[in-house]
C-alpha positions, 0 to 999 in steps of 0.5 A: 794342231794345239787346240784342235782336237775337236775338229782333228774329230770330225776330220777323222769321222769323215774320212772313216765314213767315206772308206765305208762308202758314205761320203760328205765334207765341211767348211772350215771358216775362219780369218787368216791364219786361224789354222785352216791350211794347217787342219786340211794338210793334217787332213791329208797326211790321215788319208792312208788309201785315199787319192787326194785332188787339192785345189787352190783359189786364187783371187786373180783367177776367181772371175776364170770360168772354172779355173779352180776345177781345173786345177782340181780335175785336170791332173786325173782326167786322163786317168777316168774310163767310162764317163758317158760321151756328153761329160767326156766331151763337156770336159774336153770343151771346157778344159781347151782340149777340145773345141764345141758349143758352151758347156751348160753349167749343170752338165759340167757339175754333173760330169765332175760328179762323174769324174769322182764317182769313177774315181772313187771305184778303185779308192776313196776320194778326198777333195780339198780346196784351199782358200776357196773364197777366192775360188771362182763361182762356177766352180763353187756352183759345181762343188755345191752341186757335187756336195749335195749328192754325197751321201753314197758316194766313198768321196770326202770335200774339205774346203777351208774358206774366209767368210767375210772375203771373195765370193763367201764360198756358200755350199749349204749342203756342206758343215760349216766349220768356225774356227776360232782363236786358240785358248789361253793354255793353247796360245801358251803352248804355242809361244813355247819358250818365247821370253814374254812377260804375262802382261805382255802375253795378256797384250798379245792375246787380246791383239790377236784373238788367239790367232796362231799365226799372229801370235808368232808373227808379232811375239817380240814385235813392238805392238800399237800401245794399248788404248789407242782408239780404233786399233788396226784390224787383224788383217792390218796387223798381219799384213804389216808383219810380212812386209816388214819381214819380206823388206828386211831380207828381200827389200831389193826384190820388192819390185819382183814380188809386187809383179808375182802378187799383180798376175796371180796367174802363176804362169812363168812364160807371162810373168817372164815377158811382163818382167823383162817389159818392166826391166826386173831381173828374174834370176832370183826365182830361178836361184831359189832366193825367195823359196821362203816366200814362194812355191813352185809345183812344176804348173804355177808359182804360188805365195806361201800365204795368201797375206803374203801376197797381199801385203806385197800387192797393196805395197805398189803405189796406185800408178806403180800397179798400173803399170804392172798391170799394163806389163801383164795384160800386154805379156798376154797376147795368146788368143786362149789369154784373152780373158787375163788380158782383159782383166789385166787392161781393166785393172789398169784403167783409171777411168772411162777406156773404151779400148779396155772396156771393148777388150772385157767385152769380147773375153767375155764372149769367150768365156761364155762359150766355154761356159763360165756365165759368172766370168762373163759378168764381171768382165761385162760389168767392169767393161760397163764401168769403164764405159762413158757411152750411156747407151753401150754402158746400158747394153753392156749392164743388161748383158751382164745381167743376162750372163747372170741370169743364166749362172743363177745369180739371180741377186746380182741379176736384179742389181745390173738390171738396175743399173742397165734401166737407170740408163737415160740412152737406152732405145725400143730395141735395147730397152724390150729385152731388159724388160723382159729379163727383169720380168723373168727375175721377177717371176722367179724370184718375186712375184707374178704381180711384179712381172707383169707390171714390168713386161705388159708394156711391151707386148704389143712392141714384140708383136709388131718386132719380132712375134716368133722370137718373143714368142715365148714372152707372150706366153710367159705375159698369158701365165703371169696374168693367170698366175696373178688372176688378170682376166683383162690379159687374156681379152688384151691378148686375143684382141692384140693376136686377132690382127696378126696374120699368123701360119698355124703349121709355123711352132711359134705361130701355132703357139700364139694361135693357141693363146688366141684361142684361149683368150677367146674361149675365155671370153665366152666363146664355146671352146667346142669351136676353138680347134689348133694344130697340136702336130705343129706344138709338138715341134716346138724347141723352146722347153718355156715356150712349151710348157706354157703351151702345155698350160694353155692346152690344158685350161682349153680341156686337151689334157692330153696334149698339155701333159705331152707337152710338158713332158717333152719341154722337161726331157728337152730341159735335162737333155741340154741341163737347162736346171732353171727350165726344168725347175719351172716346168716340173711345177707345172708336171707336179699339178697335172699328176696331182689333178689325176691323182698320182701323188708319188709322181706328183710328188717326185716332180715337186721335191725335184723341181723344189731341188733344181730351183733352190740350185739354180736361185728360183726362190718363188718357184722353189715356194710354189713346189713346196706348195705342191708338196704340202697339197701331196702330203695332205692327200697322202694323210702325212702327219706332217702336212699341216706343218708343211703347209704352214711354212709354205702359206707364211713364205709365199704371203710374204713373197706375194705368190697367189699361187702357193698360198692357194696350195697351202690353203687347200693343203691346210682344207683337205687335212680337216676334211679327210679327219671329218673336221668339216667346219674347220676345213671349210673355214681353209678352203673358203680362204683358198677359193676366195678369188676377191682375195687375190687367188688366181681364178683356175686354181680358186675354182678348183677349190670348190669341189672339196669346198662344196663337201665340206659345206654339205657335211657341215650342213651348209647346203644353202652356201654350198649350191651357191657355191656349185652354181658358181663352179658350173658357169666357171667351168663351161670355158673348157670341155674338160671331162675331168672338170665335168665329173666333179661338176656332177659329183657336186651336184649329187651331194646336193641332190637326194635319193635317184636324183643324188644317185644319177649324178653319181653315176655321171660322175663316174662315168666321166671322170674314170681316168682321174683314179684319186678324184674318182676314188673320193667319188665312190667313197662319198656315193658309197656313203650315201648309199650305206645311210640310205640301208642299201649295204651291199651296193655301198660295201662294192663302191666303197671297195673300190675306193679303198683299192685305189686310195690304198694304191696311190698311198692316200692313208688319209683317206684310205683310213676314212674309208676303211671306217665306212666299210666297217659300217656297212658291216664289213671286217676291213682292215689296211692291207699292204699299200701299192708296190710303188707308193712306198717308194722315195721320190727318189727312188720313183723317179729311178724307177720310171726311168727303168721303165722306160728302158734307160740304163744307170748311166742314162738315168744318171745323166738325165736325173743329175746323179751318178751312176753309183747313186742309181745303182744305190737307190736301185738295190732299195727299190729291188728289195721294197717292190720284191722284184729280182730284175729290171725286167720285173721292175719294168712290168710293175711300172707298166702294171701300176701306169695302167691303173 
């Protein structure tokens, strides 16, 4: 520990916080032999009342599903009471106590939470995972997971990772730790009474960067001279110290240590056949002569250092490691080893094998359905490697990418999907489903534009195949080209569904009826006359397939049925832990409570959606939340919206996301217009609205109703009646009741005297179910009212204005307001805003779930929290709302839905 006192700190102030209920962790990072195995068992020995779970990774096992968990959880699975059926029995499955379906990965990252939490009841928990570089991702998924939901949970992760090796360890939620090399006084002290002259401890410091474990190792050791060119790197260095010590006191077991170091399994009963197969004898393993070098903790046989270990693997000729590699995959032989087999037979190949490659594909198909997506793809992408069949190579790579997809590794999805395409074998039917997945990244992580450029080719083809299937593509192809203001989809697709036959009591069929429609009404049909089975929507499974439904019903003017939709595509989505589902859908969440006003809704569903798909590797989703966010922030009047928005509008330029940009540009708008700054904000909104500069046509044209304010407060009435008359033809293709009261809000501010207030009332009149857009209605009427000297008709509309903009928690405007009632020659000051806008997102979103009857464990599993986190957050909320109950809590929710 010389020269750590500072992380020796930090490791102690973990360890305190957590015994007082505030969890969290760090990384230590740093090469090989710099210390961090020593600081994580120092770690340990200070955990006086903590249960310690410790973890190693490994490298043969980094591409098992989950296996590093299992070393992390298994011992004290027995010891957990009270975790809800769906985790106990998800753990079962993928710990092979149990058969069931695959384990979705965000319910196995929820459960271990579970697990912990539990745990963490009766003492503080301190999880440590050696080497975790070579810890496989599932695992590492689950543990960025649990980091980030650490906060009131007694639970301390200490990692120690390599940073240039493995899978890179990357839990952002996590500190990160360098560890470098020790200082002069430091290393002096190390070396103790070791006789090096200063040159020599000169030479030796520079070699070794202060390493700890190289200073010992090579003091005394005959370094390369100095001034050779291109030196070895550390690593060399090390690893050429271990052989040289393992070949002077064990060179005869060196064939012994080369078959350890191949299988890394740990398992004697594999290892003990594959070593009679190659004819070594076992005995000294068993007569503790390699002590020194190996650890045995009753389940695995482990190498005291990592470089130990690779050192003696690298010291096997090529032909001498394959047939290590060849003894070890036929010493696998039992079914649950089918995957090591596999791998075994894989590193054993030296060139196209089919026999091997058939073997990596199978594995995979069991390692898939005990949930290890991560574990599929590489042994699907090596068996694609081992392959000389172009097309069985291509459909090998695109099932990799898919068993890619679905881990959320989207960078390496894009990669295999590239390599599939470049195949020159691929046929329609091969070819149509990796359309589709490239498609899906792209709209995931790129941009709508991308998307639709690759999947518009196919449409027709999956049409003609297999339209209930691909139903959801098609879909997906009518948001992209909404999303990317693509008025030609629309009229290609009504015209493509107008020959097919379709059963409007068929989900599937009905879905695709609904996307004619709209087609149709978009081409200039009275969507009056366009009817569909919304009955035959609601038993639709497919969340994607839902939410676009939603989407579609919406624009056709059935908010209702769109915002039922969407609801129940989200519950499927966290019912079966689809976080990439329920990211997608909450954006879609998020802007129907915007467009109705209620901004704490509206937000929790961003900043969840902005969550979920910052885990699942949805960056453009990710983007087009924040920008939702942005739009909240705006309307709430938050002194940090401009910045926001900023953020939001410089990402989404960059990643070419419509969309987004759209938010961040009426974001920007509505920050001016509630501060009365009317020429700046019509200089952002003209921006948003702009449809000849790309912004998709439904969202451009929700712009100009803020627009059309903007330009009358800035006396620009000649641009702003050319503004509504554009905003009243867009809108005839829906019978939206919403889009048709600010239709006649824009007509009043353009009208004066009777006229301007008629237009007012309609306005009024049908717009009453969307509180904030009919608040920002009574604010402008009462305006004009309290110009025209009628104070007492403005003093009661400006009333109720203020009532709700101060119930939805729209500051902004509530301060705007506020000053139009003292005009009027009222004394107004801020009263107390509404019981739950002073709620977190968070604790929001806890709260709606109480109303809804939900117990904490409930709310724990659909909200991916633990039931600890609830209760938390529930104490916060209790005490905000200046409720005692659930009970009481439940009423408030009902009161505050009935607004």
């Amino acid at each position: 520990m010389l020269g750590r006192d500072d992380e020796l700190r930090l490791l102690e102030s973990l360890l305190l916080h957590a015994a007082q209920g505030r969890g969290g962790g760090v990384i230590l990072q740093g090469e090989p032999g710099i210390g961090k195995s020593v600081l994580l068992s120092c770690a340990e020995e200070r955990a006086a009342g903590f249960r310690v779970l410790r973890a190693v990774g490994a490298e043969p096992e980094s591409d098992l599903a989950y296996a590093t968990l299992h070393q992390l959880l298994l011992p004290v699975l027995g010891q957990v009471d009270g975790l809800p059926g769906p985790q106990a029995e998800v753990l079962d499955v993928l710990f092979g106590r149990t058969h069931g379906a695959p384990p979705d990965p965000f319910l196995v990252a929820l459960s271990t939470l579970s697990v912990l939490s539990l745990l963490a009841g009766d003492q503080p928990v301190l999880c440590v995972v050696d080497d975790a570089h070579w810890a496989d991702q599932p695992t590492l998924k689950t543990l960025a997971f649990v980091a980030r939901r650490l906060t009131d949970e007694p639970v301390v992760l200490l990692l120690a990772a390599r940073a240039d090796e493995g899978h890179g360890a990357d839990l952002p939620d996590l500190r990160r730790v360098p560890l470098m090399g020790l200082d002069r006084e430091s290393a002096k002290a190390l070396l103790g009474e070791r006789r090096l002259t200063g040159s020599e401890q000169n030479r030796l410091l520079a070699v070794t960067g202060g390493n700890p474990l190289a200073l010992i190792e090579l003091a005394g050791r005959p370094l390369l001279p100095e001034g050779t060119l291109e030196p070895p790197t550390l690593h060399d260095e090390l690893r050429r110290a271990f052989l040289a010590k393992v070949r002077a006191r064990h060179g005869g077991l060196l064939p012994l240590l080369q078959l350890i170091a191949a299988d890394g399994s740990g398992s004697l009963d594999g290892f003990e056949r594959a070593a009679a197969s190659l004819h070594l004898d076992t005995g000294p393993l068993h007569r503790a002569e390699l002590d020194e070098l190996l650890s045995y903790d009753g389940t695995r046989l482990v190498f005291r250092h990592p470089l130990i270990r690779s050192a003696i693997y690298h010291s096997a000729t090529a032909e001498r490691r394959v047939a290590i590699h060849r003894a070890l995959a036929a010493a696998f032989g039992g079914p649950a080893d089918q995957h090591r087999r596999a791998w075994h037979l894989g590193q054993a190949a030296v060139g196209p094998d089919e026999q091997a490659a058939e073997q990596l594909e199978r594995s995979a198909e069991q390692v898939a359905s005990r949930g290890g997506p991560a574990a599929a793809m590489a042994a699907l992408s090596r068996a694609a490697e081992l392959t000389a069949d172009g097309r069985r190579r291509g459909r090998r790579l695109w099932t990799a990418a898919h068993a890619a997809l679905h881990g959320g590794f989207t960078t390496r999805a894009v990669e295999l999907l590239d390599r599939a395409e470049r195949e020159p074998l691929l046929d329609e039917a091969d070819r149509i489903p990796l359309a589709v997945m490239q498609a899906i990244v792209a709209e995931f992580a790129s941009s709508p534009e991308d998307a639709l450029g690759l999947i518009r080719p196919w449409i027709p083809h999956v049409l003609r195949l297999d339209r209930r299937r691909f139903a959801p593509t098609v879909a997906m192809y009518a948001d992209l080209g909404t999303r990317a203001r693509r008025s030609d989809v629309w009229a290609d697709l009504a015209g493509w569904l107008q020959g097919i036959p379709l059963a409007p009591d068929d989900p599937e069929d009905a879905a695709l009826l609904l996307l004619r429609h709209a087609g149709q009404a978009r081409a200039g049909q009275d969507p009056a006359t366009v009817r569909w089975d919304g009955a035959a929507l609601d038993a639709l499974t497919d969340p994607i397939l839902m939410t676009m439904a939603g989407a579609v019903a919406r624009g056709l003017g059935d908010h209702s049925l769109g915002r039922r939709l969407y609801r129940d595509a989200g519950q499927l989505a966290r019912v079966g832990g689809s976080l990439g589902a329920l990211a997608w859908n909450l954006e879609y969440q998020a802007a129907d409570e915007l467009a109705r006003g209620r901004l704490g809704l509206a937000e929790a569903h961003a900043e969840e959606g902005y969550q979920f798909a910052v885990e699942v590797g949805q960056p453009s989703t990710a983007c087009r939340n924040r920008g939702l966010l942005a739009l909240c922030a705006a309307m709430r009047g938050r002194p940090d919206a401009a910045e926001l928005a900023a953020g939001v509008l410089a990402e989404a330029s960059e990643r070419r996301l419509p969309d987004a940009i759209v938010y961040a540009w009426r974001a920007l708008g509505l920050v001016e217009l509630a501060a009365g700054r009317y020429h700046e904000a019509v200089r952002h909104l003209e921006v948003a609205g702009d449809r000849d500069a790309g912004a998709p046509a439904d969202l451009a044209m929700g712009v100009v109703p803020d627009l059309i304010e903007a330009l009358v407060r800035a006396d620009e009435r000649d641009r702003a009646a050319s503004a509504a008359a554009r905003y009243d033809q867009w809108r005839r293709h829906t019978a939206s009741p919403e889009l048709a009261a600010l239709g006649a809000r824009c007509r009043a501010l353009l009208s004066i005297g009777g006229a301007a207030e008629a237009q007012f009332a309609e306005s009024l009149r049908v717009g009453s179910d969307f509180s904030l857009e009919h608040a920002r209605t009574q604010l402008l009427l009462g305006e004009q009212l309290r110009r025209n000297r009628q104070r007492s008709q403005a003093r009661q509309h400006l009333r109720a204005a203020a009532e709700t903009f101060r119930r939805l928690g729209a500051l902004a405007w509530e301060d705007r307001v506020l000053g139009e009632l003292r005009a009027a020659g009222e004394s107004a000051r801020p009263r107390d805003t509404g019981a739950l806008s002073t709620l977190t997102p968070q604790e929001l979103r806890i709260t709606l779930a109480v109303g809804e009857g939900l117990t904490n464990k409930e709310i724990a599993a659909q909200l991916f929290l633990s039931p600890r986190t609830v209760d938390y957050h529930l104490r916060k909320v209790f005490q905000k709302a200046d409720v005692t109950s659930r009970a009481g809590l439940m009423r408030l929710v009902l009161a505050e839905r009935s607004n």
